[in-house]
N, C-alpha and C positions, 0 to 999 in steps of 0.2 A: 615292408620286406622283413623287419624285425628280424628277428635272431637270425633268419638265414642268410641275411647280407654277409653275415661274420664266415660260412660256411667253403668252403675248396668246392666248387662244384656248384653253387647255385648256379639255376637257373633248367636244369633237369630237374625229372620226375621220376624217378629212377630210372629207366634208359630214356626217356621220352623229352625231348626239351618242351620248353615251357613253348607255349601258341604265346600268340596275340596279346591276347587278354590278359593275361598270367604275368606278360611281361610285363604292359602298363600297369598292372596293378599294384604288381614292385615298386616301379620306376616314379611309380605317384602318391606312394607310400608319403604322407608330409611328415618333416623334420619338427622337431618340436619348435626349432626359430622361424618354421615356416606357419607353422602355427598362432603363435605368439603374431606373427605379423599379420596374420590373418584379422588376428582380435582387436589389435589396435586400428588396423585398416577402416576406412567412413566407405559406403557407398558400395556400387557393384563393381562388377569386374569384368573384361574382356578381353580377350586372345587373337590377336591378328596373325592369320601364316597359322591356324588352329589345326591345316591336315598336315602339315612339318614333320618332318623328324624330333623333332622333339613338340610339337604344339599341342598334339593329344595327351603327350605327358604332362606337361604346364600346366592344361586347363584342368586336367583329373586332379592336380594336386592340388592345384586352387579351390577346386569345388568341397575335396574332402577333407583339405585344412580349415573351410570355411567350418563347414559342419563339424568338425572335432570342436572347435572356438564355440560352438552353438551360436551361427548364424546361418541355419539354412534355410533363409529366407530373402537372402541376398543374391541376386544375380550370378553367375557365369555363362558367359557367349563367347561361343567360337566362331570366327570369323573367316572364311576362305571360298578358293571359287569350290572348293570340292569335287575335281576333277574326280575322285576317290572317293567313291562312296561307303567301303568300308570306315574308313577313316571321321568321317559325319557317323556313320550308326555309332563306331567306338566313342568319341565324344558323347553322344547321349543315352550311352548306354551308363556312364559315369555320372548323371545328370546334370550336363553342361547343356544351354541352350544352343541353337545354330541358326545360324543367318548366311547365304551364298551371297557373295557380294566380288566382285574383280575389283581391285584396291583402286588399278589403276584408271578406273572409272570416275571421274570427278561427283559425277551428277548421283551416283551410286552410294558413295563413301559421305557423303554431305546428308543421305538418308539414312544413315547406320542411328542407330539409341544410341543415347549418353551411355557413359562408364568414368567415376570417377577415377577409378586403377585401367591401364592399359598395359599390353605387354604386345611389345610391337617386334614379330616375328618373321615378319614378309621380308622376301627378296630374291635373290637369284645369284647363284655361283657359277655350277656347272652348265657348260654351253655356252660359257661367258666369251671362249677366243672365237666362235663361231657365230654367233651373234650379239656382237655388243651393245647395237642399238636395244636390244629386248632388254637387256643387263642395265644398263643408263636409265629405259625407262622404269624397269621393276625396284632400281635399287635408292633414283635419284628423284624423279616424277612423284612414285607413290607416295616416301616420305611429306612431300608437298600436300599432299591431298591427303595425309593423317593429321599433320599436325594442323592443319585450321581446323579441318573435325575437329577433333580434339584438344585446342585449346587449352581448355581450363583440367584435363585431368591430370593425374600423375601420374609420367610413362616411362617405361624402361624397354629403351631403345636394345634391340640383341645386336651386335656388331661382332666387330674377330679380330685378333691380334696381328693380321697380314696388314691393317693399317700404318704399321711401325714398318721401320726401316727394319733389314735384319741385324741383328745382333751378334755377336762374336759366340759362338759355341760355349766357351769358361765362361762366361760372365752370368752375370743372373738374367740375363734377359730386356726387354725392354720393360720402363716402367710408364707410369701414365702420362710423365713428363717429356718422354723419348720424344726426337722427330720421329714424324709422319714420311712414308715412305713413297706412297703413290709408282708400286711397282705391279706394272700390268694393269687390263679393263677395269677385271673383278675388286682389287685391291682401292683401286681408283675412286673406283663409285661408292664402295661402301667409307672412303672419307668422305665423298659426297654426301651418304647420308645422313654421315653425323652432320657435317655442316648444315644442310638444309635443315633438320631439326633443329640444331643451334641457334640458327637464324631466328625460326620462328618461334625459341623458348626466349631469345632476347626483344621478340618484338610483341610478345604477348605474357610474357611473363612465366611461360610454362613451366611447371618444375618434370626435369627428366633427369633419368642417368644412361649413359652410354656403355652398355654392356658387352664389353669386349671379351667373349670367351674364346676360349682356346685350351683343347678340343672336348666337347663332351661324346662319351664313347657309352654305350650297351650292347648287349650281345648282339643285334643283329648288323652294326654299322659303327663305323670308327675306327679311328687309329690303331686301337687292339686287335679288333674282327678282322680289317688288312692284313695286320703283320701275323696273325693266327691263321688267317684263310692262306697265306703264301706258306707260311711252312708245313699246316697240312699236307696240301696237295701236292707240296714238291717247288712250288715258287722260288725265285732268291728274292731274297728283300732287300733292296735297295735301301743304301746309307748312305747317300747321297744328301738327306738328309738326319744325320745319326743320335737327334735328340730331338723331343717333344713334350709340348704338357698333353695332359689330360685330366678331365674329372668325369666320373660317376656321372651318368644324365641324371637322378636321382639328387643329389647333390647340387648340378648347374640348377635344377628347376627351383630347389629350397631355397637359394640366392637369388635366382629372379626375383622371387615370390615378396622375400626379404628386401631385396634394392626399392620396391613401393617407398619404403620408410627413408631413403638416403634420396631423394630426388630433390634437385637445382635448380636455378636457373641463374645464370647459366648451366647448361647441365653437368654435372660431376662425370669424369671419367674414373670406370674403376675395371682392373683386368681380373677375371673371372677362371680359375684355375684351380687345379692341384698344387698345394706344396710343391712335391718330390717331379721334380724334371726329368723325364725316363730318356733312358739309351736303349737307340730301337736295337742294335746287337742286344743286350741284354737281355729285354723283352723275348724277343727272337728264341732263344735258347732256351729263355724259358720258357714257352709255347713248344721248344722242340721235347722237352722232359714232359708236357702234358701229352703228347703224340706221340713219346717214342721215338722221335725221328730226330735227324743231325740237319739244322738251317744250311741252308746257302745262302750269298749272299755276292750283291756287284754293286757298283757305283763307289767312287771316291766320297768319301767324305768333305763338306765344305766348311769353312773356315766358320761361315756367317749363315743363319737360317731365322726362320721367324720362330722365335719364344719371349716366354713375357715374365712379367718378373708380380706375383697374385699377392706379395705380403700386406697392400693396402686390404684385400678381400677379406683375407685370415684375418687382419687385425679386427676388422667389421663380424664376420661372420664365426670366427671361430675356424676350426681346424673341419677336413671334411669325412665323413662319415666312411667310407668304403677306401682301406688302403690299398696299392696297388696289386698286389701278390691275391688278396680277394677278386681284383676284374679279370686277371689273367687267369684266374681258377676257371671262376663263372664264364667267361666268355670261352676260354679251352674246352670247360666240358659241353657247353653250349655247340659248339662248334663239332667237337666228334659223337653228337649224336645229332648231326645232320640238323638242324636248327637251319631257319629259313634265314638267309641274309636280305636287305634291303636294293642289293646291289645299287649302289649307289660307295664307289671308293672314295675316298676322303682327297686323294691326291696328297696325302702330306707330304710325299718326297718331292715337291714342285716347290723349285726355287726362284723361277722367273716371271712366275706371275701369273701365268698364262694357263686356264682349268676350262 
C-alpha cells in the first residue's frame, strides 16, 4: 500500500473505488516484520479457510513476503471448499497454490501435503443461532481433523476475543489471562477450538498460538463499513455496544504471518488488536463529516461488552501501521463512491451471544 496507506481517502481512484484486486493488493502489501518472518521461517506454507474474509489476503501476503525474503521457491496453499470460485482464481492469481478440500472431511484432510507453517482460518460464526450443530461441527470437529494432520507444524490458530467474559467498558479490556466466558453457541465452540487444539499440542507436542483477534476491518466489511454503511444511508447505529477494537486487515495478516515465530506448546495465547479502543459514537460522527450528514443513533449503552486488552501483541509486534482517522478516511471514501460491500455485518453490537 506504501505511501497511500498514509492518505484521507485511500482506497478510490479518483471517483472510482478500488475492485477486488486493488484491494487485496493493498491489503497484502507485507510489513517489513512480516518479511523478516518470512526469512527466518524453514519450510512451506499453508492457509486453511483460504476463500475467508481475510484468507486471500493472508495467503497474498505470505506468498509476496516470501518472495521480497528471496524464497520463491517455497510453497503456498490455499486450502478451502471453494464454494467461490472467484476467490480460488484471486489466490492464484497472486501465486498461491490451491487444493479443494471440506475440512470436515476426515478421510480428505488426512490427504492434504505437509506444510511446516500453518495458518488455520476455518470455521463458522454467522448462522450459528440457526444452526448450531453445523457451528459445533465446523468450529469443534474440524479442528480435530487439523490438528493430527498437522502435527508436527507450526500453527496459528485465528480465534476472537468473544471467548472472554465481557469486560467493563473503562477498563482495558480482557487480557489473555481473563476468564473464558462461553456466552452463546458461537462463543462456545470457538473455546472448543482452542481446547481441541490444546489437547492435541499437549499430546503431540505441537507448537501453536491461539489468535484471538478482534476485529479486523477493510473497506468492504467490518466494524467501520457497518458503522459507515448506517450513517450513509440514514441507519441509527446502535450503542448498545459503544466501544470496540479494531485493526487494519493489512496489519491482522502481518501478525499472523509473524506469530509463526511465537508458537507453544502448550500454545501461547495472544490478543490481536489495535492500540486505540474506539467509541462507536465517535466513529459515527466522524463518518457523518465524511458524508455530510448528522448520525442517529438507539440502543442503551452497556455497562460490559466484549474488548480485549493487545499490549502483549504491541510489545511482540510493535505498534500498527494504519491509525484510525486513516481507516475511517479510506473506508468513508470507499463507501461514497459506492464500493461493493461483502455483506456480511459483523454484528458487533450483539451482546448475548447469539449471531
Amino acid at each position: 500500500m506504501g505511501n497511500a496507506v498514509q492518505q484521507r481517502g485511500f482506497g478510490v481512484s479518483g471517483a472510482r473505488p478500488w475492485n477486488d484486486r486493488e484491494i487485496e493488493e493493498a491489503l497484502s502489501e507485507p510489513t517489513p516484520g512480516a518479511i523478516e518472518a518470512a526469512r527466518s521461517l524453514d519450510g512451506d506454507h499453508m492457509v486453511l479457510g483460504a476463500s475467508g474474509k481475510m484468507g486471500v489476503t493472508l495467503a497474498a501476503m505470505i506468498r509476496r513476503a516470501l518472495d521480497a525474503a528471496g524464497k520463491k521457491g517455497t510453497r503456498v496453499t490455499g486450502v478451502s471448499r471453494f464454494r467461490d470460485a472467484g476467490s480460488r482464481a484471486a489466490l492464484e492469481a497472486f501465486g498461491v497454490e490451491t487444493v479443494q478440500c471440506d475440512l470436515a472431511d476426515y478421510d480428505a484432510v488426512m490427504k492434504l501435503p505437509s506444510a511446516a507453517n500453518l495458518q488455520y482460518l476455518s470455521g463458522q460464526k454467522f448462522g450459528t443461532d440457526g444452526a448450531p450443530d453445523e457451528t459445533w461441527v465446523q468450529n469443534t470437529v474440524v479442528p480435530s481433523n487439523v490438528a493430527r494432520r498437522f502435527r508436527d507444524s507450526r500453527i496459528v490458530v485465528f480465534s476472537t476475543g468473544c471467548v472472554y467474559a465481557l469486560s467493563p467498558i473503562g477498563g482495558p479490556g480482557a487480557n489473555e489471562d481473563s476468564p473464558l466466558g462461553f456466552l452463546g453457541e458461537y462463543a462456545t465452540t470457538c473455546v472448543g477450538r482452542e481446547r481441541v487444539f490444546t489437547y492435541y499440542s499437549r499430546k503431540y507436542g505441537t507448537r501453536a498460538l491461539l489468535f484471538r483477534l478482534n476485529y479486523s476491518v477493510e473497506f468492504r466489511y467490518g466494524v467501520l463499513a457497518d458503522i459507515g454503511e448506517q450513517v450513509r444511508s440514514g441507519k441509527p447505529v446502535d450503542l448498545t455496544v459503544s466501544v470496540a477494537n479494531v485493526i487494519w486487515q493489512r496489519d491482522a495478516c502481518a501478525r499472523a504471518v509473524q506469530s509463526l515465530l511465537h508458537v507453544e506448546s502448550p500454545p501461547k495465547k495472544l490478543n490481536v488488536t489495535g492500540a486505540e479502543k474506539i467509541a462507536i459514537r465517535a466513529v459515527a460522527e466522524k463518518f457523518g463529516a465524511v458524508f455530510g450528514r448528522e448520525p442517529t443513533f438507539r440502543g442503551t449503552p452497556q455497562a460490559t461488552v466484549w474488548h480485549v486488552d493487545p499490549s502483549q501483541s504491541i510489545a511482540l509486534f510493535g505498534p500498527t501501521h494504519v491509525p484510525l482517522d486513516t481507516m475511517i478516511g479510506g473506508v468513508g471514501g470507499y463507501l461514497a463512491a459506492n464500493g461493493r460491500l461483502l455483506g456480511k455485518p459483523t454484528h458487533f453490537e450483539v451482546v448475548d451471544g447469539k449471531f
